[in-house]
C-alpha positions as CSV (number, residue, x, y, z in Angstrom):
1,X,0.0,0.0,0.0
2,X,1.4,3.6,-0.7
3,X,2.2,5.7,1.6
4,X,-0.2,9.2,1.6
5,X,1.8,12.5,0.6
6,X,0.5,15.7,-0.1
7,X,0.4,17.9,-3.8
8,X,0.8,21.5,-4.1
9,X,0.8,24.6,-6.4
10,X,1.8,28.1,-5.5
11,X,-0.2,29.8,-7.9
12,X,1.9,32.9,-8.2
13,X,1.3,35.4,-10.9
14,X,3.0,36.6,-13.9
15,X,3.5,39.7,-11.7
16,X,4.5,38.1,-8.6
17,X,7.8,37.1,-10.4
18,X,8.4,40.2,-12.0
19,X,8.1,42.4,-8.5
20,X,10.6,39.8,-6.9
21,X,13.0,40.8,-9.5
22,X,12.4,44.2,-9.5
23,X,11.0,44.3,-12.8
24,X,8.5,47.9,-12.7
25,X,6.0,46.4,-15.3
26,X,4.5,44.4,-12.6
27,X,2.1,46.7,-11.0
28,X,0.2,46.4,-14.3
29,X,-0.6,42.8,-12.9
30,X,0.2,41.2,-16.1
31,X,-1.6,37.8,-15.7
32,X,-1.5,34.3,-17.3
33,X,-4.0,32.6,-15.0
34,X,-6.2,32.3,-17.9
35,X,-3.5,29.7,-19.7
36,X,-2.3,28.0,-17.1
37,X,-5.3,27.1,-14.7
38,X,-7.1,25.0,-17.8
39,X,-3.6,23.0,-17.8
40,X,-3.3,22.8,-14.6
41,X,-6.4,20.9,-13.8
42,X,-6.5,18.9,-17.0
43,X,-3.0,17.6,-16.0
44,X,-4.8,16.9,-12.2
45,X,-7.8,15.3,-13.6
46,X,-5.7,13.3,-15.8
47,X,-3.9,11.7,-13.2
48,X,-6.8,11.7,-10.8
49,X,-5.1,13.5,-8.0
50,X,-7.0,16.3,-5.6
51,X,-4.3,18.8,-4.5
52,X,-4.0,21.9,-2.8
53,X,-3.5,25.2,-4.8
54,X,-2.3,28.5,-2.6
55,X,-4.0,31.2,-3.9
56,X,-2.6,34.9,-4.1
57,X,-5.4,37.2,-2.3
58,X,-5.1,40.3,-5.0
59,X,-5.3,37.9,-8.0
60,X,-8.6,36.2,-5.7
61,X,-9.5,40.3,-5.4
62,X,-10.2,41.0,-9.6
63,X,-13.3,40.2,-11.3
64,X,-11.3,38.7,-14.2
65,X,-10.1,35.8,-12.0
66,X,-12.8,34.8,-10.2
67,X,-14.1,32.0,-12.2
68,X,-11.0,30.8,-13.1
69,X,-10.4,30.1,-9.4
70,X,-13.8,29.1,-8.7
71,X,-13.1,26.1,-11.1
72,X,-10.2,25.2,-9.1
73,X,-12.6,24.6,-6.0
74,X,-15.5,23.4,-8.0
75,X,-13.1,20.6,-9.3
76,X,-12.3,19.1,-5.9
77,X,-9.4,20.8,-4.8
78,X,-8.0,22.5,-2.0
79,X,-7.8,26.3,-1.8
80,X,-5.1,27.7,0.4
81,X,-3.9,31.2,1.7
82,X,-0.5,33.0,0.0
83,X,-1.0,35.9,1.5
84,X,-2.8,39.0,-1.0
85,X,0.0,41.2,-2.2
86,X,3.0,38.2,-2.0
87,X,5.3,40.3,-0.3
88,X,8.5,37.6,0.5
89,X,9.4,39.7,3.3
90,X,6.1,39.4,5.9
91,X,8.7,39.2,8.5
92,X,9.5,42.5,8.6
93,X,5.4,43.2,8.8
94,X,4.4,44.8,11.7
95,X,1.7,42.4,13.4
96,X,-1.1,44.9,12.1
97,X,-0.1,45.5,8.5
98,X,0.3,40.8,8.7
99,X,-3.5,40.5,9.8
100,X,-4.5,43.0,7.6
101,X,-2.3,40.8,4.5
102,X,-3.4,37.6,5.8
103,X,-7.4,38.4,6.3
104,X,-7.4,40.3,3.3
105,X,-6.6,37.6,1.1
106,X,-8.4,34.9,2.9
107,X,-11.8,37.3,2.6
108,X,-10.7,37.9,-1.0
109,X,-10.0,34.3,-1.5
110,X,-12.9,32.9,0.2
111,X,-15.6,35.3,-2.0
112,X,-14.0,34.0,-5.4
113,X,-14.2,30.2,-4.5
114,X,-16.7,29.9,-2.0
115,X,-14.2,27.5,0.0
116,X,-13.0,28.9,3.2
117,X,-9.4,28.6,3.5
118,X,-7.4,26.9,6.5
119,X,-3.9,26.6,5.4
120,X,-1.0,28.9,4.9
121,X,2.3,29.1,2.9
122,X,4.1,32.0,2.7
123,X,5.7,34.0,-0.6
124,X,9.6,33.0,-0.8
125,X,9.3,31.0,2.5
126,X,8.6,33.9,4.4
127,X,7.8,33.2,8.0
128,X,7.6,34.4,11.8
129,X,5.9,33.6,15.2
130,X,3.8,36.9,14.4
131,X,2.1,34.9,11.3
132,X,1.8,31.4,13.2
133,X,-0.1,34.0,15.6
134,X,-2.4,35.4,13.0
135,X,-3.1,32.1,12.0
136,X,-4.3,30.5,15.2
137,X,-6.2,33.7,16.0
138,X,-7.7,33.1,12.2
139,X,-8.7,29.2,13.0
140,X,-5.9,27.8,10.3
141,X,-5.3,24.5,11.2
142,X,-2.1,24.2,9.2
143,X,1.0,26.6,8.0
144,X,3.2,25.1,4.7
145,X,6.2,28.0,4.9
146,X,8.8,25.9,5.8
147,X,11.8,24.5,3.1
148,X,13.9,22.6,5.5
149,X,16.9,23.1,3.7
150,X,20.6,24.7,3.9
151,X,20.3,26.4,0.0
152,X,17.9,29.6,0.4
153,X,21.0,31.8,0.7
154,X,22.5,30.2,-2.4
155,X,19.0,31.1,-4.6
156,X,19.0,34.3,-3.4
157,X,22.2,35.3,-4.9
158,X,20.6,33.8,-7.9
159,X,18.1,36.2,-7.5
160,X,20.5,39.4,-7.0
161,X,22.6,38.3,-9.4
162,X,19.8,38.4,-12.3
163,X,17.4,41.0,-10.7
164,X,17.2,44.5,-10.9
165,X,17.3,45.6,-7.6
166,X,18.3,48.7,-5.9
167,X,20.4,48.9,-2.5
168,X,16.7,49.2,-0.8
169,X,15.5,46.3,-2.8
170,X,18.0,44.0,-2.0
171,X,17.4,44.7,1.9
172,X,14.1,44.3,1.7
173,X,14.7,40.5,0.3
174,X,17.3,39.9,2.7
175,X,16.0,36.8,4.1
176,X,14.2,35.8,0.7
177,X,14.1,32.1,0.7
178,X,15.7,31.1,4.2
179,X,18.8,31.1,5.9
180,X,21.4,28.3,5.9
181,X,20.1,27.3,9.2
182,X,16.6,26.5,8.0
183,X,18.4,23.1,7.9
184,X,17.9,22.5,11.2
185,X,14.2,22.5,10.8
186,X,12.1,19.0,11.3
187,X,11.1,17.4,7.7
188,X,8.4,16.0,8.7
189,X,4.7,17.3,10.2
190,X,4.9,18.6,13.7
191,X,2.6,21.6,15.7
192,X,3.6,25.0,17.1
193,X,3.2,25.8,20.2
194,X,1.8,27.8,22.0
195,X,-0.2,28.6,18.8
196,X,-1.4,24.8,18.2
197,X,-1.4,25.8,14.6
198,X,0.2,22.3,12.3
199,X,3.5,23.0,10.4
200,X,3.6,20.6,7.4
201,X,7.2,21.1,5.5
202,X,7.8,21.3,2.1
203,X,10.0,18.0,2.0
204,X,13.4,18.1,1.0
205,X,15.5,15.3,0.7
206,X,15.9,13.3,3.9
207,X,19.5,13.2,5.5
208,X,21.2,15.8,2.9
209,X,18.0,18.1,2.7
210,X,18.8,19.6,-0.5
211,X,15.4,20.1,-2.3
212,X,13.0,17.9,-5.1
213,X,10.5,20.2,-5.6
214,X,9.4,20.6,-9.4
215,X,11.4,23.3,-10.4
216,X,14.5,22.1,-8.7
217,X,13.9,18.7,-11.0
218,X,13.1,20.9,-14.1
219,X,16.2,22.9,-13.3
220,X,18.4,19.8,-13.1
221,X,17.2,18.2,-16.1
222,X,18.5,21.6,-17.7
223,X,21.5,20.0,-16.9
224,X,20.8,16.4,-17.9
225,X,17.5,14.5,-18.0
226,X,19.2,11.8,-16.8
227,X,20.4,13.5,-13.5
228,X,17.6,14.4,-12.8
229,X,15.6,11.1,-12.8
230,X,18.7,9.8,-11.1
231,X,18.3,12.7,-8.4
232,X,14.7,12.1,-8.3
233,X,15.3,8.0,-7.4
234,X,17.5,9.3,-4.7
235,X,14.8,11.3,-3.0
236,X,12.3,9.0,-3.7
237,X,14.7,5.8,-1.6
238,X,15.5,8.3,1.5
239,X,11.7,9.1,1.2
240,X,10.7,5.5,1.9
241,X,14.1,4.6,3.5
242,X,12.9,7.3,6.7
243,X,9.4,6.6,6.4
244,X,8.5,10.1,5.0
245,X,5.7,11.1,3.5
246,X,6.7,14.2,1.3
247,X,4.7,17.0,0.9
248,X,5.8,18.4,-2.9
249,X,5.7,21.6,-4.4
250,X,4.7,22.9,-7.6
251,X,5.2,26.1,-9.6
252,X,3.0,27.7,-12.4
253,X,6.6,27.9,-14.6
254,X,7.1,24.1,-14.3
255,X,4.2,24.4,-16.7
256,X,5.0,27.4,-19.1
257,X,8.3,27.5,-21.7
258,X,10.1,30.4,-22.7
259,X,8.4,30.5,-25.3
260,X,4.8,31.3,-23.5
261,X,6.3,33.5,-21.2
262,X,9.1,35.7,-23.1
263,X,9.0,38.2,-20.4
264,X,10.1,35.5,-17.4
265,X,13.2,34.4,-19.7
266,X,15.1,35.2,-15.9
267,X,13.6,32.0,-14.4
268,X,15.5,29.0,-14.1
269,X,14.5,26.4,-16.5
270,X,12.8,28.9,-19.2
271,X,15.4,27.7,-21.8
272,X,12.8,24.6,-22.3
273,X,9.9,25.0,-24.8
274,X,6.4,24.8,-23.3
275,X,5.9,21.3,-24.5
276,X,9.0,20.2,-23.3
277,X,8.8,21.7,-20.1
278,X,5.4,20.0,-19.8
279,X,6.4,16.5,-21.0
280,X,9.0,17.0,-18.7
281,X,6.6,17.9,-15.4
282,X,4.5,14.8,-16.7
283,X,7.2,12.5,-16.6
284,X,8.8,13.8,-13.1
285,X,4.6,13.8,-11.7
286,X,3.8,10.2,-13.4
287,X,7.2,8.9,-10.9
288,X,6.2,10.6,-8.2
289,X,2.8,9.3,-8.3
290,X,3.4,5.6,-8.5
291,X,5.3,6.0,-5.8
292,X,2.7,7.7,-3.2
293,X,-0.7,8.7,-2.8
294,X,-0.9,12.5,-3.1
295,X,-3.7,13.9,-1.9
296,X,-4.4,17.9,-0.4
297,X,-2.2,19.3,2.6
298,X,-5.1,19.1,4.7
299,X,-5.6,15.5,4.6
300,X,-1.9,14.8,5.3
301,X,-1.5,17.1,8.3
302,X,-5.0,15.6,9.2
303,X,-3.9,11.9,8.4
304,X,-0.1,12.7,10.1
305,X,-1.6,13.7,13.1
306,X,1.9,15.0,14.0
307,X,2.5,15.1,17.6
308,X,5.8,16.1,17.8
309,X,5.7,19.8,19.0
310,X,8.1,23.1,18.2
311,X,8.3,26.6,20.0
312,X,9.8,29.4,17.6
């Protein structure tokens, strides 16, 4: 019998990408939700999987979105909370302006899907005790902001290196993605306390905790197809090897080329075509399913029942 894991999608926004990089044409809110949510749940339905899909609050917030992410919870799925304006830096929110951004987008959220929303990840792995506080106070019964991993600092050099970022910028993103001692952080579900709010990882590789999450396969197959699959076998042994049950991420780009989004040429992986980039996510989602039983991140923090317990 497989063992249950969890599915997810950050659906961040054309714009979301471009404002990380410092790119000014994203406060025009240039948008290709209309493209990718069709494929996105064609590829779900196709493989029969119901998965969770974080939802960006302003995107929930315009009139031109809302049935596009009404389909997403009329097909089954999840809806979770990625804050509204997905700002990677909520740390430095004070703990008004984070309830504001947190119960902002869950309003937003909840009015263009009808599905009330009780999970959290943060943009860029942003996270703080002030958000696990907003979230208990809210009734969330999970948080997903944590990459358990020592390689944050390394993609945000990355990031610097290809942005366009001023001296504030750059500050601002400081702690975009993690520190190196993110490592240190349990790979497996386990509960806050005092906020009894459910932390469930994104999983990283067990014992080195270097990452498998799409776009770090799409990346490496950049590389060579065959390192990849080889990298993915690896996770997928120390998964079963420590008894985890991963919790996997998704990006809207490990569905789109560079050729259906010229403008996000700066992303890693955007030297594949569409279709290859999509064959590719198939392939890497096809392995990843025979091997567990994805479901949403609800039903695996509900089904880990994790009782070990952390104070931040």
């Amino acid at each position: 019998m497989k063992r249950r894991a969890s599915l997810s999608l950050d659906l961040d926004n054309a714009w979301s990408y471009l404002q990380i990089h410092g790119h000014p044409e994203w406060s025009t809110y240039p948008s290709y939700l209309d493209q990718l949510i069709p494929i996105f749940l064609d590829d779900m339905a196709e493989r029969n999987l119901t998965v969770t899909v974080f939802v960006v609050g302003k995107d929930a917030s315009l009139p031109q979105n809302r049935d596009l992410l009404a389909g997403i919870a009329e097909a089954g799925h999840e809806v979770g909370n990625h804050s509204f304006n997905h700002l990677p830096w909520l740390d430095r929110f004070s703990p008004e302006e984070l309830r504001s951004e947190l119960t902002r987008a869950h309003d937003a959220i909840e009015t263009a899907t009808g599905q009330t929303p009780v999970g959290f990840r943060g943009p860029g792995f942003s996270f703080s005790r002030e958000t696990l506080d907003v979230l208990s106070s809210l009734g969330y019964a999970y948080d997903a902001s944590t990459l358990p991993t020592f390689i944050g600092p390394l993609a945000r050099a990355f990031y610097f290196r290809s942005g366009e970022l001023n001296d504030e910028e750059r500050e601002l993103r400081s702690k975009l993605f993690g520190s190196f001692s993110d490592v240190r952080r349990p790979n497996k579900p386990y509960r806050w306390v005092p906020q009894q709010v459910a932390e469930l990882p994104v999983t990283t590789i067990p014992m080195i905790r270097t990452p498998f999450h799409l776009s770090y396969l799409l990346w490496l197959a950049g590389i060579s197809t065959r390192i990849a699959d080889l990298y993915l076998s690896l996770a997928l042994a120390a998964c079963r090897a420590t008894a985890t049950a991963p919790s996997v991420l998704v990006h809207p780009l490990d569905f789109f080329g560079g050729d259906d989004s010229p403008g996000l040429s700066f992303f890693p992986g955007m030297e594949h075509s569409g279709a290859e980039k999509r064959a590719l996510t198939g392939h890497f989602l096809d392995r990843l399913t025979d091997a567990f039983d994805f479901t949403t991140c609800r039903e695996h923090v509900e089904g880990s029942q994790p009782s070990r317990t952390v104070t931040l």
